[in-house]
C-alpha positions as CSV (number, residue, x, y, z in Angstrom):
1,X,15.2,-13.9,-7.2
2,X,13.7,-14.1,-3.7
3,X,11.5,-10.9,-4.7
4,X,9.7,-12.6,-7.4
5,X,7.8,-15.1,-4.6
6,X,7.9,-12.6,-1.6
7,X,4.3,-11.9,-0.4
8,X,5.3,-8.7,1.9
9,X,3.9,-7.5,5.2
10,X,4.6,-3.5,5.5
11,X,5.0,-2.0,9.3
12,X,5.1,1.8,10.0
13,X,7.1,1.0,13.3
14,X,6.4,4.4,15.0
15,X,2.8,4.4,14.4
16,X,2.4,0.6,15.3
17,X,5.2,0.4,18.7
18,X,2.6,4.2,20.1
19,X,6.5,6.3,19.9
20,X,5.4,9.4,20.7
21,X,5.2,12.2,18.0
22,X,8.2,14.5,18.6
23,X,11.3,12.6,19.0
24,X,13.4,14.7,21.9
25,X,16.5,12.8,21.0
26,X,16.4,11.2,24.7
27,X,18.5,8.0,25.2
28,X,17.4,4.8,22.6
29,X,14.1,3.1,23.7
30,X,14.0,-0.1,22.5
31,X,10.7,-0.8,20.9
32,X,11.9,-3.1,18.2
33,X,11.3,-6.2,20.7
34,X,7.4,-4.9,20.8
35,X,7.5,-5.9,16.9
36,X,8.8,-9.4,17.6
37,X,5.6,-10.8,18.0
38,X,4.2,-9.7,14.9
39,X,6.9,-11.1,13.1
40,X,5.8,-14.2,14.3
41,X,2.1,-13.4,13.5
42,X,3.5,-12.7,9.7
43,X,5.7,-15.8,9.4
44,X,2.1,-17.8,11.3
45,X,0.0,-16.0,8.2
46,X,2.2,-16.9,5.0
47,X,4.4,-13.9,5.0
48,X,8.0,-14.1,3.9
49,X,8.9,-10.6,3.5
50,X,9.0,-7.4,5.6
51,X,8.7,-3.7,4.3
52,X,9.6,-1.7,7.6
53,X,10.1,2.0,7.8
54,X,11.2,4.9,8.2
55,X,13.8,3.5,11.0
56,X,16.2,6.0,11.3
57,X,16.6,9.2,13.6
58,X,14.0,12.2,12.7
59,X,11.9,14.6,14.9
60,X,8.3,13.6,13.6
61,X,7.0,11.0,11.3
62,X,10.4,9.6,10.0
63,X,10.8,11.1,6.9
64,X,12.3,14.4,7.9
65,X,15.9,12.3,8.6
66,X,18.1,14.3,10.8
67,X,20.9,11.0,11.3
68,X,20.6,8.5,8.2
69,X,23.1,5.8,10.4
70,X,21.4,5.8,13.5
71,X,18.6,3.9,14.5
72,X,15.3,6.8,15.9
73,X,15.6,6.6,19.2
74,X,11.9,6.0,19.7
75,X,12.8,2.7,18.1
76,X,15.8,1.8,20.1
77,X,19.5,1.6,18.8
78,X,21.6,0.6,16.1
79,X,22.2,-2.5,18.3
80,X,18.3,-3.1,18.8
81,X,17.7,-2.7,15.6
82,X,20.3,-5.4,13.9
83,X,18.8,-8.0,16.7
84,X,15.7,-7.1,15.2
85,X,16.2,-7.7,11.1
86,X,18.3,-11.1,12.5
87,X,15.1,-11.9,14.4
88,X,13.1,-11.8,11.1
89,X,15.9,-13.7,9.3
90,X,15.9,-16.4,12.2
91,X,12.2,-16.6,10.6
92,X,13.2,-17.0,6.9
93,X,11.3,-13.5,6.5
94,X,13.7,-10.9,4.0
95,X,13.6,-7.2,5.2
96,X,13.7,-3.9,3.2
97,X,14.2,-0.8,4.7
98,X,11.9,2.5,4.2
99,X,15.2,4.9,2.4
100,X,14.6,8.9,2.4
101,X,16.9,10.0,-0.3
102,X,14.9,12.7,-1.3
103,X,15.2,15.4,1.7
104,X,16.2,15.6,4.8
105,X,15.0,17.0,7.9
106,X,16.2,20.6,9.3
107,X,17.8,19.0,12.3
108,X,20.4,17.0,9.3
109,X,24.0,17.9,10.0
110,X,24.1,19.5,6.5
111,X,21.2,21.6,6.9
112,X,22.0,22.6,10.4
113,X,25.8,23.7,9.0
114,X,23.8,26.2,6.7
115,X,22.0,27.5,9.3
116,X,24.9,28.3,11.4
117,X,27.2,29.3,8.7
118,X,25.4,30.3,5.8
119,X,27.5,31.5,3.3
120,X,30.5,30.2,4.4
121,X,28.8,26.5,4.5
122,X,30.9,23.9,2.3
123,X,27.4,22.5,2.2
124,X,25.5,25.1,0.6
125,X,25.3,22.8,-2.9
126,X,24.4,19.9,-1.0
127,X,20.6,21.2,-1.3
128,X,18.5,22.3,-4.2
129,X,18.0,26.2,-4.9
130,X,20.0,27.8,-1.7
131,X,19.2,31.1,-1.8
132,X,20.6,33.3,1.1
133,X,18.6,36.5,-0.1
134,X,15.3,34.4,0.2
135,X,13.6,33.5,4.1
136,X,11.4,30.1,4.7
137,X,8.3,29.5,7.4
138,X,10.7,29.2,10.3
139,X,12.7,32.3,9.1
140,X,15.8,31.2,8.8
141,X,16.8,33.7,6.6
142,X,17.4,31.8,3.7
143,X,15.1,29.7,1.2
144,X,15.4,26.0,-0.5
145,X,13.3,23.5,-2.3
146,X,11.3,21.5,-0.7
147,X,9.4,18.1,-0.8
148,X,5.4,18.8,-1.1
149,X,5.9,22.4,-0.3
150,X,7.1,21.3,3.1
151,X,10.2,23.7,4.8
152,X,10.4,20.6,7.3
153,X,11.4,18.6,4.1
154,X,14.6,20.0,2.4
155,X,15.3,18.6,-0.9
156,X,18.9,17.6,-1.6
157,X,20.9,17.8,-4.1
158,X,21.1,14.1,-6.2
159,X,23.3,16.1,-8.8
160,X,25.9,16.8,-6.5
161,X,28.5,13.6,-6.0
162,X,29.2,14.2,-2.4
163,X,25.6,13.4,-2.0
164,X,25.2,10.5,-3.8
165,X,28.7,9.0,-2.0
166,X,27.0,10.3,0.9
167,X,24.0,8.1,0.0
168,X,25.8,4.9,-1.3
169,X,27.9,5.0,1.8
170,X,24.8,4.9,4.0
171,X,22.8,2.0,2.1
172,X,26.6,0.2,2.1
173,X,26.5,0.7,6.2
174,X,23.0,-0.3,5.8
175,X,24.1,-3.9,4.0
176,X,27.1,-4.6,6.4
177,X,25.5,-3.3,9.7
178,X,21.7,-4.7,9.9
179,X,22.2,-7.3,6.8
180,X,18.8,-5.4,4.9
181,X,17.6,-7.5,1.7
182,X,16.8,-4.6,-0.1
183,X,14.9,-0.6,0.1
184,X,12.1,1.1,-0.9
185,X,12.8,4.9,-2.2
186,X,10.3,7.3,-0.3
187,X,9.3,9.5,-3.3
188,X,10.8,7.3,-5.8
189,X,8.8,9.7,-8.9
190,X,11.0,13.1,-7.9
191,X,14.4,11.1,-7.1
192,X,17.0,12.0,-10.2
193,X,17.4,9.0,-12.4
194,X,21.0,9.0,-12.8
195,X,20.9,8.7,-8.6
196,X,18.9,5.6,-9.5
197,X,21.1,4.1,-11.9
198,X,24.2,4.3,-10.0
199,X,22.4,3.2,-6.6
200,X,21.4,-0.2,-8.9
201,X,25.0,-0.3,-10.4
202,X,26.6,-0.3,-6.7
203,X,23.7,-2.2,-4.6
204,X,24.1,-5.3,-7.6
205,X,27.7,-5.3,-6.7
206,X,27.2,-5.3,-2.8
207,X,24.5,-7.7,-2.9
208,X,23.6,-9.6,-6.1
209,X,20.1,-10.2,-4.8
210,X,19.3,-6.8,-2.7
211,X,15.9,-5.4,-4.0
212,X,15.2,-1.9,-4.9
213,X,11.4,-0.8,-5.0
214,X,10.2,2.8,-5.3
215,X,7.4,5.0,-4.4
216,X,5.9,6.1,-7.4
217,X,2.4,8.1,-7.5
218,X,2.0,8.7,-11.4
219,X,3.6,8.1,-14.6
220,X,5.2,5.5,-17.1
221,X,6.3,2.6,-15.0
222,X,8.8,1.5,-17.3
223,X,10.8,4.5,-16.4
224,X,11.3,3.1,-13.1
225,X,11.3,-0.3,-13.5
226,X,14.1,-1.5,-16.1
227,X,17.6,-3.2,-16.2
228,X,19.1,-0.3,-15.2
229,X,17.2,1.3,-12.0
230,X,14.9,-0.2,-9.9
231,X,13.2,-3.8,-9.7
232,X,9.6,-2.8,-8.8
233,X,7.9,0.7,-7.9
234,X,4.4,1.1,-5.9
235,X,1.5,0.2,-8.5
236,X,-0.6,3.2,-7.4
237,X,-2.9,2.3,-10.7
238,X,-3.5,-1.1,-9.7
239,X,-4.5,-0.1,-5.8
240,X,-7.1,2.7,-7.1
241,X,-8.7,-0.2,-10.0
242,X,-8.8,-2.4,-6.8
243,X,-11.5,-0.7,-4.7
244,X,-12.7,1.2,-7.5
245,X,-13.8,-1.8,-9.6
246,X,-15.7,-3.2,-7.0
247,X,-17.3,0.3,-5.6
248,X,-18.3,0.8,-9.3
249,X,-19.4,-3.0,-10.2
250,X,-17.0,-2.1,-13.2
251,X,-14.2,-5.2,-13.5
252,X,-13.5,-3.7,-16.8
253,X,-11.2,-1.0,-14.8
254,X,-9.5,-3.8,-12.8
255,X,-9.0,-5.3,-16.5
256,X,-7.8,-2.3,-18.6
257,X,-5.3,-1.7,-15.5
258,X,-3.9,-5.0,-15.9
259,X,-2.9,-4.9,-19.6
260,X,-2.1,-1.4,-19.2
261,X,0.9,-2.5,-17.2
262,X,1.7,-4.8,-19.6
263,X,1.5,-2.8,-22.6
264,X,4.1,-0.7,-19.8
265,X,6.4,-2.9,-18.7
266,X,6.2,-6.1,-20.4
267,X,7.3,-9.0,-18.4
268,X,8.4,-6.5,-15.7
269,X,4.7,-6.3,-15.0
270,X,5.4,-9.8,-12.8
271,X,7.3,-7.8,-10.5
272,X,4.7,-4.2,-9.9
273,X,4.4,-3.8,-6.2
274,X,0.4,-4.6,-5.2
275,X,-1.4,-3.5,-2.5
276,X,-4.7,-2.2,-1.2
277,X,-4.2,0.1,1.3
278,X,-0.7,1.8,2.9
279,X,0.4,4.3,5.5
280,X,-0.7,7.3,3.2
281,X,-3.6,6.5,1.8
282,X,-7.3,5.6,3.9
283,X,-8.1,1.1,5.2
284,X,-8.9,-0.7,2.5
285,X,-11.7,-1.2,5.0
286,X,-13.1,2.0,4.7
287,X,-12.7,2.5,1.0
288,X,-15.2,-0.1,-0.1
289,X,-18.6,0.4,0.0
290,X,-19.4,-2.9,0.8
291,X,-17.1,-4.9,3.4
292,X,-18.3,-8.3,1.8
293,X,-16.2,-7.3,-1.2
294,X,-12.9,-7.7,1.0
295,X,-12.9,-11.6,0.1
296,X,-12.5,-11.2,-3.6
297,X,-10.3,-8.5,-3.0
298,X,-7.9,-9.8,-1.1
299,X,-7.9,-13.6,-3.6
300,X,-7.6,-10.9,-6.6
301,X,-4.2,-9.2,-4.8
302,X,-2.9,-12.7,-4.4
303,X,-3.7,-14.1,-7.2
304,X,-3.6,-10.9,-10.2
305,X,0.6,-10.3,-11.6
306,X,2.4,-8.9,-9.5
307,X,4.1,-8.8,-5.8
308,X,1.4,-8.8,-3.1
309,X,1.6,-6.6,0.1
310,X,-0.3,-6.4,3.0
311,X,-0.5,-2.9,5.2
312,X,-0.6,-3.9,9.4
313,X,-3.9,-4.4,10.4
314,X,-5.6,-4.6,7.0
315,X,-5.7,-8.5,7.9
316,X,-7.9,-7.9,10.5
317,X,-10.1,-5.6,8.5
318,X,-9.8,-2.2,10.5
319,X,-10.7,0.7,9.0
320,X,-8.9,4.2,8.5
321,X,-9.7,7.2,7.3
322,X,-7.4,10.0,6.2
323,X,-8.0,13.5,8.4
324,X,-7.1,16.7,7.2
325,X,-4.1,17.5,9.0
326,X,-2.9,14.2,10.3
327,X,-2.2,10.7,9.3
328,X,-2.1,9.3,12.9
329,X,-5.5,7.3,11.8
330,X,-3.5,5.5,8.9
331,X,-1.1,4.3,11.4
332,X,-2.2,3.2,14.8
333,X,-0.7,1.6,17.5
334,X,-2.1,-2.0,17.6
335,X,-2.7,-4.6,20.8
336,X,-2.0,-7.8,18.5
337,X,-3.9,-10.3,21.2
338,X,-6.9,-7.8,20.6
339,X,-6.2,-8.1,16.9
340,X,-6.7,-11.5,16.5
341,X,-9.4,-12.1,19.2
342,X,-11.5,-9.5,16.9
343,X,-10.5,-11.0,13.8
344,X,-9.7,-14.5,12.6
345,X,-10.8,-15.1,9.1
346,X,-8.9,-12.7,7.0
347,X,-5.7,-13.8,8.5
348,X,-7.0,-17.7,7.7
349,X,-7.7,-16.7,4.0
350,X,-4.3,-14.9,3.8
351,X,-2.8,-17.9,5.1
352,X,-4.4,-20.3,3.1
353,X,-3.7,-17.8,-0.2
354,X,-0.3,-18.1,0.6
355,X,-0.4,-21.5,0.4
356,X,-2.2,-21.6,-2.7
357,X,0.4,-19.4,-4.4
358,X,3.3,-21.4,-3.1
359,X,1.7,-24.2,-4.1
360,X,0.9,-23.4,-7.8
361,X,3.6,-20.9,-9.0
362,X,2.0,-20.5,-11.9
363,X,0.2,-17.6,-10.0
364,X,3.9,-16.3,-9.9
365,X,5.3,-17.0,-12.8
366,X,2.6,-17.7,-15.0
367,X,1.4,-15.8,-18.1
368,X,-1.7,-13.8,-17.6
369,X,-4.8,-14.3,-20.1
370,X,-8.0,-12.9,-19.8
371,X,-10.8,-15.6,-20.4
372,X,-14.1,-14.0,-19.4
373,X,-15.4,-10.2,-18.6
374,X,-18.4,-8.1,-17.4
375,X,-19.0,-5.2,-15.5
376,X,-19.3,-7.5,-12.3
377,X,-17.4,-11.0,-13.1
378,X,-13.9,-10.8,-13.6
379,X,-12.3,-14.3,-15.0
380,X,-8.7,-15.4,-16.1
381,X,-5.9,-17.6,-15.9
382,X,-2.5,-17.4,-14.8
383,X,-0.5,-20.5,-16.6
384,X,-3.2,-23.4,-15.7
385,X,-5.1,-21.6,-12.6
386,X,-8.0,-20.3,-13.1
387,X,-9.3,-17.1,-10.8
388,X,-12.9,-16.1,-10.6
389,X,-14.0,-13.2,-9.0
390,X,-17.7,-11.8,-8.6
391,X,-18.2,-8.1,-7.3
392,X,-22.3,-8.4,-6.8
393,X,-24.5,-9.4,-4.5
394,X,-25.9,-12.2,-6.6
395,X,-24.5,-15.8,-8.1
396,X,-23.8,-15.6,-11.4
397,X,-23.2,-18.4,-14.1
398,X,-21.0,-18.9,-17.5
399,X,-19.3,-20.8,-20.0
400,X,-15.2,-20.8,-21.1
401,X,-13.5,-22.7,-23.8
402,X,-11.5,-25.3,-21.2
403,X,-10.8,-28.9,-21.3
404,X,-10.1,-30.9,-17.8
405,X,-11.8,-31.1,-14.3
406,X,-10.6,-28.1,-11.6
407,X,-11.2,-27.9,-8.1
408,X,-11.8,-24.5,-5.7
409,X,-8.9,-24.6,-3.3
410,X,-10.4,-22.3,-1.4
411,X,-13.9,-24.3,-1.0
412,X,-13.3,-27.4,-3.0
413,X,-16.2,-27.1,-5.1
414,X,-15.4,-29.2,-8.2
415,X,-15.8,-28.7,-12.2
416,X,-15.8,-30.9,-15.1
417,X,-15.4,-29.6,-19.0
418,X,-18.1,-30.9,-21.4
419,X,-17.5,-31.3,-24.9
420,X,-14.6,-28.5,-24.6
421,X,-16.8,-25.9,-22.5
422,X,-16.1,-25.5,-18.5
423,X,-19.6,-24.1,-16.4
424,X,-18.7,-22.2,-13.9
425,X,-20.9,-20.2,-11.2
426,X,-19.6,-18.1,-8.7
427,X,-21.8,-16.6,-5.6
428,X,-22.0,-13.0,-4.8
429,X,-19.3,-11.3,-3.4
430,X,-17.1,-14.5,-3.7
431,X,-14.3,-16.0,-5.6
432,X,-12.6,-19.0,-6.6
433,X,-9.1,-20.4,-7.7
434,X,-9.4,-23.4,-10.2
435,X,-6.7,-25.4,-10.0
436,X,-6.3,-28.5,-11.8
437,X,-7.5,-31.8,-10.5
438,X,-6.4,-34.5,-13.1
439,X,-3.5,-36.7,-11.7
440,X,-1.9,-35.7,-8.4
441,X,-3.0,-32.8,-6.7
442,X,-2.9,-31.2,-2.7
443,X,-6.4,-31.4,-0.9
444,X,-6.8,-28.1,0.7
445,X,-9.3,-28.1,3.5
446,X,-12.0,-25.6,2.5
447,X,-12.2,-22.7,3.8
448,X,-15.4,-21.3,5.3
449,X,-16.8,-17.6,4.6
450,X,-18.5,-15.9,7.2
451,X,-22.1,-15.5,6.1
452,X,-22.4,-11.9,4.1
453,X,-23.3,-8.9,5.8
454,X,-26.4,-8.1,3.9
455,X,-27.6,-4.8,5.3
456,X,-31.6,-4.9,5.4
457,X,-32.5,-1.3,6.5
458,X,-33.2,1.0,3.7
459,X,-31.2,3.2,2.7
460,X,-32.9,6.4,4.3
461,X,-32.7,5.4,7.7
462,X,-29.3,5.7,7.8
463,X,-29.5,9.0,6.1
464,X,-28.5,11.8,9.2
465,X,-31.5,13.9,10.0
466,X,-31.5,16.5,7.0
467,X,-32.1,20.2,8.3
468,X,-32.4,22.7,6.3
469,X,-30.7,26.4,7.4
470,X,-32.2,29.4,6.2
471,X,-29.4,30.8,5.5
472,X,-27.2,31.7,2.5
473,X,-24.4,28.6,1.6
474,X,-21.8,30.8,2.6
475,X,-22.9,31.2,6.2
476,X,-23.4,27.7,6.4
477,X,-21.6,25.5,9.1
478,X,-20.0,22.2,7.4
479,X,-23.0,20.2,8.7
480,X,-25.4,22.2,7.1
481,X,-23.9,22.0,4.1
482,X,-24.1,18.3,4.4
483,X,-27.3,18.5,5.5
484,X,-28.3,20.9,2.3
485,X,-26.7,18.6,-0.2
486,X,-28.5,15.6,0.8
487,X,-31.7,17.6,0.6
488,X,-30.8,18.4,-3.7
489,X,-30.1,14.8,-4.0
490,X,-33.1,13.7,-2.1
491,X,-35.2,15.8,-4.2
492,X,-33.8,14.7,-7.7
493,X,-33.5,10.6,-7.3
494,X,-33.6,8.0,-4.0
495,X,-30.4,8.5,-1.8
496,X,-28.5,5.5,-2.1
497,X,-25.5,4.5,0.5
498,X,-22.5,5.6,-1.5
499,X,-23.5,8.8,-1.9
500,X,-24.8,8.8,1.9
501,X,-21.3,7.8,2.4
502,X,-19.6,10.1,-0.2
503,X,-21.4,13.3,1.5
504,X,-21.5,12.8,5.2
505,X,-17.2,11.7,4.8
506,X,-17.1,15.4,3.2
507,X,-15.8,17.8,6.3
508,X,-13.8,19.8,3.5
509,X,-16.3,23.2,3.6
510,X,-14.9,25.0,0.4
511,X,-15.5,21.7,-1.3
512,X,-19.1,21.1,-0.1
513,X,-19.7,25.3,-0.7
514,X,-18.7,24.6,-4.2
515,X,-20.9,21.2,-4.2
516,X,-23.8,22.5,-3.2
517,X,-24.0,25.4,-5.9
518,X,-23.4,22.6,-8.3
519,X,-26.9,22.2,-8.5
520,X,-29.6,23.6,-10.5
């Protein structure tokens, strides 16, 4: 299927187009036709798929829906938005839209019914837990479940048919209106399963090739992902052993996660959606303590099982962190000219990645098999490729049991097996993809790295100026606290830059209150 060699590119459109926050449900602006050149930037950088949402009608950030068959107005229209998926198809680029089955928003004409007519609402089952003796935050007079504790987010009822036809119907006027190639469920993990089921059952019958993906945080994969429900969900395990492994210098992580999603989902593991960074979590960028560790990363996304995905931006390295009460940082409105004048190599190594994997579908298809592991060398094949991966500062050297002669696509270094045993060394913060180079073979042009950013300063002059309050914790104004922690650590071993990093991105003042006393 065309899922199992789609490399994705994943737009939040409102964040990305600058809509602005509150949708006044003013006459459709069409802001699809701002996206049209980053379609052609995606096609340009190897990308042949397009995860786009939310796109339909809300108040806020899209996932409070209040009209599930008409385009947000911020957007543009219904109109707009078919021009726009037959824009992307013109490009050979497959498009799946963001679907919000969960809840709905207050301004839904179900929701809105109860409001008006409470108990004499034929739609009082169409939600979870009505209950007209109970109130909510905007006193309405009544309480319901909710997504994430949210009374903007009320959870419907996937028990009830009505909803599910209701559902069906919408991802059917989907299909026949704007053509989609698939969905991914929003909140996947909470959706009922037999909702799953049937939406496989009826999507395989409206489109034998339509893709279903999920959002799914936590749990059993396999749950998800089977003959019966959904294709792929969101490998949150796999994006956490990402930076993690190379914060930590621990590729064992990045390992165990891999055969953990085996031991899962067997085969299915081929088809785990992978991806460093999205609209909900912080930039890649600015999860890794060291930005020279974004080239392995990005060679390991491409290259480990799985279905890559890139977030907008992320190609160009910007950075994002998450703020307490907003997300607005995860997903900003981009100048793409600005973009790429900033930015160039990233979007050359995705390009030439892409390549690579199109090239040799055995980094598709091919069986994963771990040939060589330490805390800060990560080594295995996929069918007769060989990825190398070093997470230090340093080059480091080793043997494998391999026959043959390889070459680097990505730098075209060569190596040649001796007596059964293949040397390989990999420099710092680098990696490498071995593919064969007996018989007939593609010369890629290599590919050169910027040089490394190797920070000389010591450590403690980038440490904020540490002043001490003489005052109890609890007085204490968040920078104090900051300021008071670093002191402790100071004292008890040399302050290094990740936990510079880890206490100055602190603003949270219960949690540095509680830090703070942690020590003796």
């Amino acid at each position: 299927m065309w899922y199992d060699e789609a490399i994705f590119y994943h737009i939040y459109p409102l964040g990305l187009c600058g809509a602005p926050k509150i949708n006044e449900y003013k006459d459709p602006v069409n802001r699809f036709r701002m996206l049209e050149p980053w379609i052609d930037h995606i096609k340009k950088t190897g990308f042949n798929a397009l995860y786009i949402g939310p796109l339909f009608e809300s108040v806020g950030h899209g996932y409070e829906t209040s009209d599930y068959r008409k385009a947000d107005s911020r957007l543009g229209s219904n109109e707009d938005l078919k021009h726009f998926v037959k824009y992307c198809h013109d490009e050979d680029i497959k498009v799946i839209f963001d679907g919000v089955f969960n809840h709905t928003g207050r301004d839904f004409f179900a929701f809105k019914d109860i409001r008006e007519n409470r108990e004499n609402s034929r739609f009082l089952n169409w939600y979870v837990n009505v209950n007209l003796y109970g109130n909510n935050s905007y006193n309405d007079g009544f309480s319901y479940d909710t997504w994430g504790g949210y009374d903007l987010l009320a959870k419907l009822n996937l028990k009830n048919p009505e909803v599910v036809d209701y559902h069906i119907d919408t991802v059917r006027f989907w299909i026949e209106e704007f053509d989609i190639d698939g969905i991914r469920l929003d909140a996947a993990d909470v959706l009922d399963f037999d909702f799953m089921r049937r939406l496989r059952y009826e999507t395989d019958h409206m489109k034998e090739d339509f893709f279903l993906m999920g959002e799914v945080i936590h749990g059993q994969y396999n749950n998800w992902v089977n003959d019966q429900m959904l294709h792929s969900v969101t490998n949150y395990a796999m994006h956490k052993g990402f930076y993690s492994s190379h914060n930590d210098h621990n590729y064992f992580e990045l390992a165990h996660t891999v055969r953990r999603d085996f031991e899962m989902c067997g085969n299915n593991a081929y088809r785990l959606y992978q991806f460093l960074d999205n609209h909900d979590v912080e930039r890649i960028a600015s999860k890794i303590a060291d930005r020279n560790n974004l080239y392995p990363l990005f060679v390991l996304l491409y290259t480990l099982p799985g279905i890559p995905s890139i977030y907008y931006g992320s190609e160009f390295a910007i950075e994002g962190k998450k703020e307490r009460y907003s997300d607005d940082s995860l997903r900003p409105c981009l100048d793409l000219e600005e973009m790429i004048a900033k930015e160039s190599f990233y979007p050359s190594l995705l390009k030439k990645l892409s390549e690579i994997r199109n090239d040799h579908k055995a980094l598709i298809y091919g069986p994963y098999n771990q040939l060589h592991l330490t805390t800060e060398v990560f080594c295995f094949e996929r069918g007769d490729v060989i990825i190398v991966s070093n997470n230090c500062d340093r080059m480091i050297s080793f043997d494998i049991e391999k026959d043959g002669r390889y070459e680097d696509a990505l730098s075209g270094r060569s190596f040649v097996s001796e007596y059964g045993r293949l040397s390989l060394s990999v420099e710092g913060h680098d990696a490498m993809i071995l593919v064969p180079a007996d018989g007939e073979k593609k010369d890629y042009e290599p590919l050169l790295r910027p040089k490394l950013q190797i920070e000389k300063e010591s450590f403690d002059n980038k440490v904020p100026e540490i002043r001490i309050a003489e005052k109890p914790y609890e007085e204490m104004s968040v920078e104090e606290l900051q300021s008071a922690i670093l002191a402790k650590m100071k004292a008890n071993s040399p302050l290094n830059d990740r936990m510079i990093k880890d206490v100055t991105e602190n603003v949270y003042r219960d949690s540095l209150l509680n830090w703070v006393k942690s020590f003796r």
